[in-house]
C-alpha positions as CSV (number, residue, x, y, z in Angstrom):
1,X,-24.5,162.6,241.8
2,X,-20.5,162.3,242.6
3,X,-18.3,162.3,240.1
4,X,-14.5,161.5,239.6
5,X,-11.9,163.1,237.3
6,X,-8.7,160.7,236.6
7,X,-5.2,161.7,235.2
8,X,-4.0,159.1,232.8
9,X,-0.3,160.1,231.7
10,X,0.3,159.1,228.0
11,X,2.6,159.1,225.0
12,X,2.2,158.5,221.4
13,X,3.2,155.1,221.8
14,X,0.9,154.3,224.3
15,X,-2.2,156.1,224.0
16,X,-4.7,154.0,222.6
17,X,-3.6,150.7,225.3
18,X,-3.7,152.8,228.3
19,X,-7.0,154.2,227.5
20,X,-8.6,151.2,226.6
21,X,-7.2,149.1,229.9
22,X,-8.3,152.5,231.9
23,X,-11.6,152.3,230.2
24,X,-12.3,148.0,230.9
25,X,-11.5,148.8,234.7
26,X,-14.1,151.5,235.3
27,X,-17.2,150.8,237.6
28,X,-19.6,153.9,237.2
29,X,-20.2,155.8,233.4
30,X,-17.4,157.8,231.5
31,X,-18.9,161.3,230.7
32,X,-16.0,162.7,229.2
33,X,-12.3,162.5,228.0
34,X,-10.3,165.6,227.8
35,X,-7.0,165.5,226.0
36,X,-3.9,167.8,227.0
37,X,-2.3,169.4,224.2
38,X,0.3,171.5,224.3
39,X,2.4,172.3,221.4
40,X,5.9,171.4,221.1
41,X,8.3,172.6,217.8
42,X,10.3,170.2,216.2
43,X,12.9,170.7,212.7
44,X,9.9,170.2,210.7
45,X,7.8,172.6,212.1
46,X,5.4,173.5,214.6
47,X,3.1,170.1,215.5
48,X,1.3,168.7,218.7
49,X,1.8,166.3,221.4
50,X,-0.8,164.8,224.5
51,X,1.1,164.8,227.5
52,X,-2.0,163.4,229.7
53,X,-5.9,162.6,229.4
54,X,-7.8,163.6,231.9
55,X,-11.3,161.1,232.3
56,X,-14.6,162.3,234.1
57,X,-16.6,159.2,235.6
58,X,-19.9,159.7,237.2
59,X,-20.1,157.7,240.0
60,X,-22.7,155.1,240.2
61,X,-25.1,155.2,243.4
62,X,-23.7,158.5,244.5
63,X,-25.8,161.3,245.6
């Protein structure tokens, strides 16, 4: 089996669009999606963001 890892940068704006475009294009099966959170701290506190998703894709035919 191959598999493929993918980087998709992202913003809070955009999150859910680029995933589901990325998603649409994708020839072999999506195992899993791993978001990056780092923590940022803003006036109103401590909170989250996701800079990037990283997408694991098993290849199709591939041994």
């Amino acid at each position: 089996m191959k598999y493929k890892v993918h980087r998709i940068d992202v913003n809070r704006d955009n999150i859910q669009d680029k995933l589901e475009q990325f998603l649409n294009k994708l020839n072999g099966e999506v195992l899993a999606v791993f978001p990056n959170v780092k923590p940022t701290f803003q006036l109103m506190g401590a909170t989250s963001k996701v800079d990037f998703l990283l997408i694991v894709e098993k290849i199709n035919g591939g041994y």
